[in-house]
Backbone as CSV, one residue per row, in Angstrom:
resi,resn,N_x,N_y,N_z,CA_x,CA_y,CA_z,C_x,C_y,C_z
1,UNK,99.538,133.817,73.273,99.760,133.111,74.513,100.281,131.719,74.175
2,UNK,101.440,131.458,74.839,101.915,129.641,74.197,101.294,128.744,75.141
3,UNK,101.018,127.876,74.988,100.109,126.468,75.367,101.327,125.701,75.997
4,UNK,101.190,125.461,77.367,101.565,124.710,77.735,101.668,123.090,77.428
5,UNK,103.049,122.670,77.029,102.796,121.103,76.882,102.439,120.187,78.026
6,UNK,101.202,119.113,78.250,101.417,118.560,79.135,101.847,117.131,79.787
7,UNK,101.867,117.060,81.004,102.997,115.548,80.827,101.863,114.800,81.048
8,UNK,101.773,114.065,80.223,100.920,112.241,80.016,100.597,111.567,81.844
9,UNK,101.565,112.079,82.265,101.827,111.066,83.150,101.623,111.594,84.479
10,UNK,101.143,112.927,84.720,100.636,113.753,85.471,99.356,113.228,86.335
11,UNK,99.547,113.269,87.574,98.257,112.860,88.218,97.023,113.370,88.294
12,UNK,97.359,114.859,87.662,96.699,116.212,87.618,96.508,116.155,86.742
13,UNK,96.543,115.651,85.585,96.119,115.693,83.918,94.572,115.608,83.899
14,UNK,94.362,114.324,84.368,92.553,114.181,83.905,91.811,113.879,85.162
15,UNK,90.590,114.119,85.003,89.087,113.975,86.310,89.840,113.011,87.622
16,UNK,89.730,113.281,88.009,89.762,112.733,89.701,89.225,111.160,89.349
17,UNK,89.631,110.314,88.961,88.767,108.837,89.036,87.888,108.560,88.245
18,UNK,86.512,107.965,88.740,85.778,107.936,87.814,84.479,107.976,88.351
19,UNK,84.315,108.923,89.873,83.359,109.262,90.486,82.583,110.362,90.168
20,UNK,82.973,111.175,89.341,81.757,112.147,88.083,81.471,111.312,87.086
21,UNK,81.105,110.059,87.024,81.158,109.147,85.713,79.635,109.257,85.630
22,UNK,79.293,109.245,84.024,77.877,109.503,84.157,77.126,107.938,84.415
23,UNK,77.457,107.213,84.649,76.542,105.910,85.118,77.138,105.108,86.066
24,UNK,77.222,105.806,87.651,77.571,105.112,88.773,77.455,103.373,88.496
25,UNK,76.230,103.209,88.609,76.097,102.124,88.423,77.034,101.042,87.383
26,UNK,77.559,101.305,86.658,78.241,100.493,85.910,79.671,100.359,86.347
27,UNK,80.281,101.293,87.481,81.463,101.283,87.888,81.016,100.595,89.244
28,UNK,82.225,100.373,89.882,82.749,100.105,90.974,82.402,100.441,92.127
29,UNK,82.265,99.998,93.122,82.262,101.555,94.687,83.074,102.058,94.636
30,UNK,82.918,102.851,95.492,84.088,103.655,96.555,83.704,103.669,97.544
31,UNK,84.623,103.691,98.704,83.877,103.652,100.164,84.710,104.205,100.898
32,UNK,83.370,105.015,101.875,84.272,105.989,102.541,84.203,106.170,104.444
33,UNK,84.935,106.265,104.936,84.453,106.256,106.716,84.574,107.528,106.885
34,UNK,84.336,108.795,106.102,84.458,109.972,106.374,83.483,110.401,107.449
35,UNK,82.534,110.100,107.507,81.778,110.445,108.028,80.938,109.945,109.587
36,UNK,81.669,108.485,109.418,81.750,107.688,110.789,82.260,108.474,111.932
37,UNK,81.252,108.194,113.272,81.632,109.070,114.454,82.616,108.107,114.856
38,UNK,83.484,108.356,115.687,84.119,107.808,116.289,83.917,107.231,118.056
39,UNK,83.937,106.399,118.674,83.428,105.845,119.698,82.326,106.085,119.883
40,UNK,81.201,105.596,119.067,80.205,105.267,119.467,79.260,104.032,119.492
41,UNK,79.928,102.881,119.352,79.459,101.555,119.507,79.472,101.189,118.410
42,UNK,79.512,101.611,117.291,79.155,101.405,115.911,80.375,101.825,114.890
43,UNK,81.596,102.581,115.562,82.459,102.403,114.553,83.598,101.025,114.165
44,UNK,84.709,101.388,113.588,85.779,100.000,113.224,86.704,100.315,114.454
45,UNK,86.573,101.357,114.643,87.531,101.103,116.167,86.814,100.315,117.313
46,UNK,85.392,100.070,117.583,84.354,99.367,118.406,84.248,98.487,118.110
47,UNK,85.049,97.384,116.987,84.690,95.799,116.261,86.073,95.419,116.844
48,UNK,85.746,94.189,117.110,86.832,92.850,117.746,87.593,92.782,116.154
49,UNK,88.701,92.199,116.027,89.839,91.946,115.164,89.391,91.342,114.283
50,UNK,88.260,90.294,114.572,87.799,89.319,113.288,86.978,90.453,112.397
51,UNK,85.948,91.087,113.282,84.866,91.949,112.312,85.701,92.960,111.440
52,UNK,86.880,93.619,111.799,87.744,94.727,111.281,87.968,93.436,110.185
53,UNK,88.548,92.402,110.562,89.652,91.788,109.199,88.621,91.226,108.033
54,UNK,87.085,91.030,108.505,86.069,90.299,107.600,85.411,92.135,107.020
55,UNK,85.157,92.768,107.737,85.225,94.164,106.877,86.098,94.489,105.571
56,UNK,87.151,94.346,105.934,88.568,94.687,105.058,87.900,93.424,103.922
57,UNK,88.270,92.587,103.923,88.270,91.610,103.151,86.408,91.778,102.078
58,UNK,85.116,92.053,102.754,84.054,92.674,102.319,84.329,93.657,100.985
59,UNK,84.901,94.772,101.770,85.786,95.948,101.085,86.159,95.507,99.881
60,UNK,87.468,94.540,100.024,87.955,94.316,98.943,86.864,93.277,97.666
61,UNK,86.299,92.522,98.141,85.256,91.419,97.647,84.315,92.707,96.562
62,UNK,83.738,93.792,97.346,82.784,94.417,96.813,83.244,95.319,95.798
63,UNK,84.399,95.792,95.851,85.199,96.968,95.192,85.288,96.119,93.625
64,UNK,85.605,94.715,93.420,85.438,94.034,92.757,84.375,94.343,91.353
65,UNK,83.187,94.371,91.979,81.780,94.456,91.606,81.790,95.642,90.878
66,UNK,80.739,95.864,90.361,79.972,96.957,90.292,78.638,97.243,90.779
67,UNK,78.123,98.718,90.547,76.476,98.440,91.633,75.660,98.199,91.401
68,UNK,75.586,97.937,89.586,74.736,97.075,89.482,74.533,95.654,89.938
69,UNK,76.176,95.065,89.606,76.071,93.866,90.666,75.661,93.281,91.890
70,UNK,75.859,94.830,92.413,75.884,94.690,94.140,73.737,94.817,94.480
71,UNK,73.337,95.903,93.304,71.955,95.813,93.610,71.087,94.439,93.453
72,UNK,71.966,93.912,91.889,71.205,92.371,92.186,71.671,91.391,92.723
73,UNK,72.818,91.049,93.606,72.906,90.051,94.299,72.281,89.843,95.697
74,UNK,72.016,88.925,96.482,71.200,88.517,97.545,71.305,89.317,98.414
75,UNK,70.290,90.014,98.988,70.730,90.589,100.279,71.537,90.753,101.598
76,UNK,71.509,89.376,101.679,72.548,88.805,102.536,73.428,88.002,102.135
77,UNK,73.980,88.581,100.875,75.253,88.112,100.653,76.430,89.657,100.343
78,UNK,76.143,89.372,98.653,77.144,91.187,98.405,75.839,91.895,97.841
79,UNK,74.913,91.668,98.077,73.834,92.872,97.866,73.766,93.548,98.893
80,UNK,72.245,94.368,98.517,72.084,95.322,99.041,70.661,95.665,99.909
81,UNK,70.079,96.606,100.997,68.962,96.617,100.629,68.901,97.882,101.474
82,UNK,67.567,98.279,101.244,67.322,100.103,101.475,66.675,99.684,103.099
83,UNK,66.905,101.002,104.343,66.560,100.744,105.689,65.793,101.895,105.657
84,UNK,64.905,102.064,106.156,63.997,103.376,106.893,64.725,103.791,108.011
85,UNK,64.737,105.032,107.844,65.538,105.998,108.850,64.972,105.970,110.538
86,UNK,63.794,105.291,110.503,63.250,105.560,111.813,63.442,103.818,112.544
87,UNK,63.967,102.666,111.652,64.329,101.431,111.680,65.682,101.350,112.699
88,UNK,66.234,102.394,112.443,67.901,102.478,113.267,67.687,103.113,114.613
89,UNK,68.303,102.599,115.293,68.282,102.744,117.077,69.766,103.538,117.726
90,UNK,70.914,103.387,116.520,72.215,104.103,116.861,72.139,105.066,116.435
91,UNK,72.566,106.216,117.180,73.367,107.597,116.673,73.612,107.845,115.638
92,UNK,73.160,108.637,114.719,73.709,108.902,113.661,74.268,110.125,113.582
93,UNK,74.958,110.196,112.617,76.134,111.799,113.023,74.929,112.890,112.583
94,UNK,75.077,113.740,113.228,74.477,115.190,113.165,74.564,115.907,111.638
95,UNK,74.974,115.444,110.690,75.332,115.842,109.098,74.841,115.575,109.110
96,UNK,73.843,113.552,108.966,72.922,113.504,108.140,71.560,113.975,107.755
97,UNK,71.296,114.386,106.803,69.842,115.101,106.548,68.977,114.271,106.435
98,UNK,67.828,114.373,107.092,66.262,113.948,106.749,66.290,113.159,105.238
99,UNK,66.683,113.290,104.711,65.996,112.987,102.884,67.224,111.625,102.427
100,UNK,68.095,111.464,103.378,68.948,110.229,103.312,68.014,108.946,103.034
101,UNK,68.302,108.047,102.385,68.068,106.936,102.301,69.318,105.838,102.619
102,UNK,68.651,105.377,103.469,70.383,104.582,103.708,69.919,103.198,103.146
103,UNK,71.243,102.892,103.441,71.658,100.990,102.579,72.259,100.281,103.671
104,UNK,72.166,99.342,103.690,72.991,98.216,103.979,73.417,97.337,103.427
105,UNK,74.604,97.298,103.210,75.924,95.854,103.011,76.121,94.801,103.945
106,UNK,76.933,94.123,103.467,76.765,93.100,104.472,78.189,92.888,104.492
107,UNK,78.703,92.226,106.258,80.071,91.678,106.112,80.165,90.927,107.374
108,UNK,81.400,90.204,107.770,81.468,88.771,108.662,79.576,88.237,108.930
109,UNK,79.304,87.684,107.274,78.017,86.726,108.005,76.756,88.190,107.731
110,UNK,75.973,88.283,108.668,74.463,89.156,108.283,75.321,90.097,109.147
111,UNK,76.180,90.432,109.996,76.493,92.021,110.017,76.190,92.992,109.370
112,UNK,76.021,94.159,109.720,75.500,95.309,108.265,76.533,96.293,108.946
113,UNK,76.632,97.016,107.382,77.204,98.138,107.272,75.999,98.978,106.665
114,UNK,75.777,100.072,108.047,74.849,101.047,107.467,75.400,102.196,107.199
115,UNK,74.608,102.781,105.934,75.350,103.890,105.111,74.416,104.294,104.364
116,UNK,75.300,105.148,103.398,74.300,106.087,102.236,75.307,106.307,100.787
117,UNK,74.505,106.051,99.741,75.021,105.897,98.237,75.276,107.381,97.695
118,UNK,76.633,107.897,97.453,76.397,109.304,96.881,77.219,109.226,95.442
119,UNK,76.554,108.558,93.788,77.023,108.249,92.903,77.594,107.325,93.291
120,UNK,79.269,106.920,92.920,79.723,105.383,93.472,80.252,105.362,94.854
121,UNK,80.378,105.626,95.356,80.396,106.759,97.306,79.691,106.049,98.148
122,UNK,79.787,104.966,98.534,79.260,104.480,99.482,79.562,105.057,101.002
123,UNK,79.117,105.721,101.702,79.592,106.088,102.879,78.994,105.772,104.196
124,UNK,79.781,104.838,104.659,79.786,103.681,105.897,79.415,104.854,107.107
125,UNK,78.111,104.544,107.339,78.027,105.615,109.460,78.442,104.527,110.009
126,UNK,77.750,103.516,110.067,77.828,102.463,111.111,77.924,101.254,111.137
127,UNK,78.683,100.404,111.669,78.854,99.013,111.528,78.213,98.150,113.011
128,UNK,77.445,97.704,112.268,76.337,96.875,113.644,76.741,95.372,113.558
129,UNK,78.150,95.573,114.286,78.887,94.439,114.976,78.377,93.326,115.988
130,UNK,77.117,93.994,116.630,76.552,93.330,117.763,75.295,93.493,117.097
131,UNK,74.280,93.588,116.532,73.245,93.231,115.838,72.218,94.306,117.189
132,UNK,72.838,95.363,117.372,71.835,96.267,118.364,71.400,97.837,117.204
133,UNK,72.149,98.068,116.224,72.049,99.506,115.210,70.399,99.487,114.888
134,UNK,69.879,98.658,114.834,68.592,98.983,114.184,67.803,97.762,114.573
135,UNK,66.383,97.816,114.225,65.137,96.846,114.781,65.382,95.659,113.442
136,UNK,65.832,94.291,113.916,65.718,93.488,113.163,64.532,92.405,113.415
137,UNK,63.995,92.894,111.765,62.402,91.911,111.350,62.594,90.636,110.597
């Protein structure tokens, strides 16, 4: 059987990124709105122009990092911190399972982006633009 030569330069050559990497933590995020409902008070289509453009700019700030970074910096800055599922008052999409632990990020100021960590996969449900997503203590 002859062996195909292959081209270097192929997008298809090697692993998808570096999201099977064996130590999330030492890479980067990724972030994803896959899973964000759409019109329900809590998505980027429901944020005024500033919160979308201080999101974007978050995005880019955090992508920066890595998660280890992101776990030890201030909470209310580019850290992080873990929410109890029964803490949130918005909708959450019908996928998520019971055994989620979600996170929050932060962006324009103490806004949160609530979500869930899957390896470097950050995946955004909800953005609590108006400070109503969950019981703040």
């Amino acid at each position: 059987m002859k062996q195909r030569k292959q081209d270097s330069k192929s997008p298809f050559n090697s692993a998808m990124g570096s999201a099977a990497s064996d130590n999330a933590d030492a890479q980067p995020p990724i972030f994803s709105f896959e899973k964000m409902a759409a019109d329900t008070g809590y998505s980027v289509t429901c944020c005024q122009n500033d919160d979308q453009a201080a999101l974007s700019r978050q995005l880019f700030t955090l992508s920066r990092l890595t998660w280890r970074d992101i776990k030890s910096a201030p909470r209310h800055g580019l850290g992080t911190e873990k929410m109890d599922r029964a803490s949130i008052d918005a909708p959450l999409p019908k996928s998520i399972t019971e055994d989620v632990t979600f996170l929050i990020l932060r962006f324009n100021g103490k806004k949160a982006m609530i979500g869930y960590r899957d390896g470097r996969t950050f995946h955004i449900l909800l953005l609590d633009h108006d400070f109503s997503a969950y019981k703040h203590g």
